[in-house]
N, C-alpha and C positions, 0 to 999 in steps of 0.2 A: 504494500500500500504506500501512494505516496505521502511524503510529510511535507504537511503546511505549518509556517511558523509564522503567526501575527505580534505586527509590532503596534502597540497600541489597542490590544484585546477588548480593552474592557469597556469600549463607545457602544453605545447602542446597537449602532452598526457592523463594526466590526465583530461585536458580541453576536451578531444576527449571522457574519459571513459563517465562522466559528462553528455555530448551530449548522448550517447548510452544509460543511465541508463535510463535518462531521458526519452528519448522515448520508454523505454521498463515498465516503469509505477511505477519505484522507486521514490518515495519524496528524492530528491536530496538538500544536502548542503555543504558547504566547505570553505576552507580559505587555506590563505596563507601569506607570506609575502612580501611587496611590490607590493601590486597590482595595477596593470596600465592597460592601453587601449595595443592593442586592444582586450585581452583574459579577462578582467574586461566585458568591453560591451556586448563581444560573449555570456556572462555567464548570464547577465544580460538579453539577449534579448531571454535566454531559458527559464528567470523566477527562476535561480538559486539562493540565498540568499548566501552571498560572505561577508565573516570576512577578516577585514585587520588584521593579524596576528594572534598567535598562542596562546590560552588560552585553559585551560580544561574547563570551562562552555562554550565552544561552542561545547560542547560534550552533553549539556540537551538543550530539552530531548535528553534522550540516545537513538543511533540510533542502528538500526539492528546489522548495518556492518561499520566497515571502510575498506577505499580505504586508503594507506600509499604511497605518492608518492615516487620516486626514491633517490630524494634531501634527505627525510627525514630520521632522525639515532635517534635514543634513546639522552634520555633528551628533546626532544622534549616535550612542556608540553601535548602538547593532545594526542598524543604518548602511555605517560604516565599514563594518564587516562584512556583511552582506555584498556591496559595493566592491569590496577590496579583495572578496574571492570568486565574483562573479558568478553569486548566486541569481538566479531569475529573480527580478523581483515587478510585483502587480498594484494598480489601484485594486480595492474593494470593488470599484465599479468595474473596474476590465474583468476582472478573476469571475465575479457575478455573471457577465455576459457570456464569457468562454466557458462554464462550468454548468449555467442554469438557464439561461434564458435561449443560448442559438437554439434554432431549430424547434422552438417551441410559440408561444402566441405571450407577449407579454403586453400586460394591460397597464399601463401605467399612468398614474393620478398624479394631476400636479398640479400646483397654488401656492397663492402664501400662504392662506387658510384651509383648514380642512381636510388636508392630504389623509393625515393619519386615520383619522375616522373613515371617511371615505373609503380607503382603499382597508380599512379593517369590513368593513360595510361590507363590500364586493366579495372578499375571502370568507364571507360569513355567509353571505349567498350562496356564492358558486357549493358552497362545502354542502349550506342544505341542499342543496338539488343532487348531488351526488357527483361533481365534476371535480373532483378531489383534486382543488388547486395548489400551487405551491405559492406560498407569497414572501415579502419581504418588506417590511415596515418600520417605519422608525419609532415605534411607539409597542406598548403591551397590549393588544386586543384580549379583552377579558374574555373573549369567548373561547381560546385557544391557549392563554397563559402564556406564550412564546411571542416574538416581534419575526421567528421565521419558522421555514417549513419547506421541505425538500417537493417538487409536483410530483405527483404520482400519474397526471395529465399531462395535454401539452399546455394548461393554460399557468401562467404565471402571472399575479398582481403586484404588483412592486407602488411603493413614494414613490415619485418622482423628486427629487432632492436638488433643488437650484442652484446648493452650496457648489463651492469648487472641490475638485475629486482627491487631491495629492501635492504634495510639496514640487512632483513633476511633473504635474496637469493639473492646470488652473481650472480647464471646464468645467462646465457642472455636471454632478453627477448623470443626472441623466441622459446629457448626450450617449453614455455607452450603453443604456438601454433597449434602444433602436423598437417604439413600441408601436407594433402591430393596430392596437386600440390607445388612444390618447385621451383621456379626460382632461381638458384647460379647464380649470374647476374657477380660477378668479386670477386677479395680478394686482401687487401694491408695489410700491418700493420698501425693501427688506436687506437684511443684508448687508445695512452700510457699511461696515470695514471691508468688502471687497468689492462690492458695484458702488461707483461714483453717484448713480442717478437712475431714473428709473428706465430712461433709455437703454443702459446696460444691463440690463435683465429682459427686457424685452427682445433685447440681439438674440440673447440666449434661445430664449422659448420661437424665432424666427426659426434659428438653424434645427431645433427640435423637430418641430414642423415640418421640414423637410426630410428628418430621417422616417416618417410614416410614407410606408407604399400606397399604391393606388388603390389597394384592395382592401385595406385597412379602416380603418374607420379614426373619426375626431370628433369627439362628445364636447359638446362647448356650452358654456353657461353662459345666455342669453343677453341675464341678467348686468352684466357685467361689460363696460362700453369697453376695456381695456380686450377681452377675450374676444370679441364681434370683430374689432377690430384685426386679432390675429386672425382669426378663422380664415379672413378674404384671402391669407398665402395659403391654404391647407390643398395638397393632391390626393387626399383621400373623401369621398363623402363625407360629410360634416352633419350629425344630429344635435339637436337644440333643445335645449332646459333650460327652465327658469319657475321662479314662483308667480303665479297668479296672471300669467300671461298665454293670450290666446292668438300668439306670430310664433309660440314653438312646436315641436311635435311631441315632446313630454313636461307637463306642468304639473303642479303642486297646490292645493288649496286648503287652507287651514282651518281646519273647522271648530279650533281652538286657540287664542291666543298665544299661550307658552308652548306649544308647539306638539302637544303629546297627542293630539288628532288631526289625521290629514287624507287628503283624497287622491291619487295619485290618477293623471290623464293623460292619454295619448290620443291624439288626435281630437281634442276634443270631449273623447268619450272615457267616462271615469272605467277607470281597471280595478281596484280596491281601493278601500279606507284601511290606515294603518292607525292603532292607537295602541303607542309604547309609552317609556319612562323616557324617554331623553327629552331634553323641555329647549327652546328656542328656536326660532326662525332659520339660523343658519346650520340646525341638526337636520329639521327638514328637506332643505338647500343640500346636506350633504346625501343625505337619506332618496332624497330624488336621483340627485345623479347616480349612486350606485344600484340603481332599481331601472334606470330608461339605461344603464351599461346593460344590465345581464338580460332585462326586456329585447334590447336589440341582438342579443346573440343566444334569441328563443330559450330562456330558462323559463320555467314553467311558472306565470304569474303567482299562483297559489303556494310555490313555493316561495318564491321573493316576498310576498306580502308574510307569511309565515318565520321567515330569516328576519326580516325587518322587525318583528314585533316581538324574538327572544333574542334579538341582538344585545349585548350587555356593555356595549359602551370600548372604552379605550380606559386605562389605568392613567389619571389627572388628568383626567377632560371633566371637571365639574365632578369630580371622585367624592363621596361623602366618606371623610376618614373618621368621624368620630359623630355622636353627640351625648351632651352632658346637661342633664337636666332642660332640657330641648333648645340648647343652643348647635348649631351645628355646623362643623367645620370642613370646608371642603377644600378640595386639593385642586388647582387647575395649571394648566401647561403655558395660557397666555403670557405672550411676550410680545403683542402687535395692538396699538389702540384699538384697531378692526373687532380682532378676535375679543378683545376686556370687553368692550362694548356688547357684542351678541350674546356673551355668555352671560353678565351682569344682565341686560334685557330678557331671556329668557327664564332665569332667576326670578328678577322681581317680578312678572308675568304670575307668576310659578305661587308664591307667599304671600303675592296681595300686599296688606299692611304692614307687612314684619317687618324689621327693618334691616338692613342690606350691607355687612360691611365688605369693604373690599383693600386688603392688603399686597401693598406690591414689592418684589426686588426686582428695581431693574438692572438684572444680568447679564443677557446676550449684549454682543460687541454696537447691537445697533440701538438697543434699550438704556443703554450707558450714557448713548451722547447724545444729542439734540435733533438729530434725524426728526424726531416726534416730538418736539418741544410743544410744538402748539395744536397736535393734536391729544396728546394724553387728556391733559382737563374736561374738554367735550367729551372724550369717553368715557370718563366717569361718573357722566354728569349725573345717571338715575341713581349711582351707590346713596345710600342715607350717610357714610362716614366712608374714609378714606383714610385709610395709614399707607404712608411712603417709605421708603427705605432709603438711604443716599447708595448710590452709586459708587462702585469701589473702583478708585481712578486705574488700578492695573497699566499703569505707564500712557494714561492718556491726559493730557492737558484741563488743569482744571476751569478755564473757559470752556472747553469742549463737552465738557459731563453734561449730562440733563440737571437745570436744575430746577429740582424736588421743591426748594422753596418757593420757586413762582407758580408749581403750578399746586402748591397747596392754599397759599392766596387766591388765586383764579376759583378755587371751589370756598374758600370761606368767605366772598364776598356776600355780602348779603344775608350773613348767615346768623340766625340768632338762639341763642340756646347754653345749657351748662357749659358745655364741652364742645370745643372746634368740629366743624365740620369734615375737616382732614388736618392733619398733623404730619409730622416728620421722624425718624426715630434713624437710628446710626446703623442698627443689624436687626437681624431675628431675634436674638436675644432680648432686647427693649420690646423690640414690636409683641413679645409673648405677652411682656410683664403690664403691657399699656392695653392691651384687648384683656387680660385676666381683670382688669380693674376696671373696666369698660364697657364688656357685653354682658346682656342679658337674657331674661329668659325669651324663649320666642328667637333670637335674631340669629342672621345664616352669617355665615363670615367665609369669604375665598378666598386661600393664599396664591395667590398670582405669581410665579416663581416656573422657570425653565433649571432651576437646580434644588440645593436641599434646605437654603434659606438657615442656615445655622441649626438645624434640626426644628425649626419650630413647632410644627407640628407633633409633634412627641413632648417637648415643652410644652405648649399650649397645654394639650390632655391632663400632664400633671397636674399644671395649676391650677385645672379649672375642676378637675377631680378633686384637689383638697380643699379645695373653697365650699366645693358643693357635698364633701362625705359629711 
């Protein structure tokens, strides 16, 4: 069997190729630095052999192939090794295509929003109808416990991932996908520490475009003036989605505000009502498109309508981790005003008069700096309270940061009552200690975080557990 050695194991992603290699009959090993639960365990429990950090003897023996995660750049010591004895070495995204996707049909989801649900959506379909897909996600589909999965078919659901691929391939990931079915699900600008502008992501998703054949297909959401617009390059037929519009051929009608009843239409003519647990507009929005995918490539409506309605969600999309004398805390992945905004609205939809906090770190490299300066505030506008986290400068300029104080002003204008409307706090750590002394019975709280936020959430629970035993 051959051996794969990953450098940089333990990303989501690379944790995902790990999974795939594995079951396709590679002797799998790898390392990284700072390894922790819960992608330490996952690795663990596939039988992988896992180095805490980075040496060139965990290069012997010498393996086939290396895997180069995304993080990883030259100086790297195994990097270097690798390099220096001329071992093969792959993006994630090249090793994925030559390994899982040629020769087979790969369906791949792409946005700044939505991917992950989405393309969880799709693999939850296809599995109930019995088309035993293989997928590849950047996120935990709770219906599966895994972010991967070997096809037992030819059909393949993959992210589409905008990021760039490798330290020596700036593209984005999915150019190496080459997908058969394309879902343009939406387009923002994201990203800012490697696209300039929103121009430069749209170059991207151009040359995408072009890698669909003729005989392919491009699912485009309607909705969205940014994706209408790509469509007009597309050589493959082009189907149309959107909510509550009658210029597409699959639309969506709500027949409940927060989003847990809806009607799903082709042509005009309703196909089923779906009524599940996922609450907001843009769970629908995702919920449609991965229902007019597997509609057009004849999966059995009763079954779609059936997958939609025990789908269980994505692990921190709107996760409820805890409640404590009916306060309750949930975990969500946003890191885009876009996404805070749909999920906070579908929320409040959702509680009526409860009241709504919403806690943020902004993390990712685009969340940090001012990219979204003067959209965050509007997006938060429906939360009843707002706690902010400052931004941890990691070698960037501190004119450049977001700064957390103006747009905590921007929401406590006008605002009158005991306690500010929104606040500021330095980490997770404070932001526990200021919602334990803060919320009450009745109120939802979402920690808005793409990382682990100082552990708060396990903080939180304690203290709100001794308060209330």
């Amino acid at each position: 069997m051959p051996h794969l050695h990953i450098i940089g194991i333990c990303g989501t992603a690379m944790a995902g190729l790990a999974a795939l290699a594995k079951e396709r009959g590679w002797v799998v090993t790898g390392s990284d630095h700072g390894v922790y639960p819960p992608m330490s365990l996952f690795l663990r429990d596939l039988g992988i052999p896992l180095q805490e950090g980075f040496r060139a003897e965990n290069l012997h023996p010498v393996p086939d192939m290396v895997l180069v995660g995304n993080a990883i750049s030259r100086g790297n010591p195994e990097l270097e090794e690798a390099m220096n004895r001329g071992i093969p070495f792959r993006s994630g995204g090249q090793w994925l295509f030559e390994n899982v996707l040629e020769g087979r049909h790969p369906v791949v989801v792409t946005g700044t929003h939505g991917k992950t649900t989405t393309t969880s959506m799709i693999a939850r379909l296809m599995d109930e109808a019995g088309l035993r897909p293989g997928f590849f996600i950047g996120g935990i589909p709770r219906d599966f416990g895994v972010g991967a999965r070997f096809p037992q078919s030819q059909w393949v659901v993959i992210e589409g991932d905008e990021y760039d691929t490798a330290f020596f391939d700036k593209r984005p990931k999915f150019l190496h996908y080459h997908p058969k079915t394309l879902i343009l699900h939406n387009l923002e600008f994201d990203h800012g520490d490697i696209y300039p502008d929103l121009e430069a992501i749209r170059v991207q998703f151009r040359l995408l475009l072009r890698l669909v054949p003729a005989n392919g297909q491009v699912m485009a959401n309607w909705d969205d003036p940014e994706i209408r617009s790509l469509a007009e390059r597309a050589h493959a037929p082009v189907v149309t989605y959107g909510l509550n519009r009658d210029d597409v051929a699959y639309t969506a009608r709500l027949n409940r505000a927060d989003g847990q009843h809806w009607s799903l239409f082709h042509n005009q003519r309703e196909i089923f009502q779906v009524h599940w647990e996922l609450l907001g507009r843009h769970n629908v929005l995702n919920g449609l498109a991965a229902a007019a995918t597997c509609l057009h490539h004849q999966v059995d409506p009763a079954m779609i309508k059936q997958g939609l309605e025990r789908f269980q969600g994505v692990a921190r999309r709107l996760q409820e981790r805890f409640n404590v004398e009916d306060i309750r805390i949930y975990d969500d992945f946003a890191h885009h005003p876009t996404a805070m905004a749909t999920t906070i609205d579908g929320l409040k939809c959702k509680v009526g008069s409860n009241r709504v906090w919403v806690v943020i770190e902004p993390r990712s490299n685009t969340m940090r700096s001012r990219a979204h300066q003067e959209r965050l505030a509007p997006a938060l506008a429906q939360a009843d309270f707002v706690v902010l986290a400052r931004p941890a400068p990691r070698g960037m300029a501190p004119d450049k940061l977001l700064d957390v104080d103006a747009v905590a002003h921007y929401l406590n204008q006008g605002h009158s009552g005991p306690e500010p409307r929104a606040c500021v706090v330095a980490n997770g750590l404070e932001a526990a200690e200021y919602l334990t002394n803060h919320l009450k019975k009745g109120d939802h709280c979402i920690i808005m975080s793409n990382g682990g936020f100082d552990g708060i959430h396990e903080r939180l629970h304690h203290r709100l557990t001794e308060v209330y035993s």
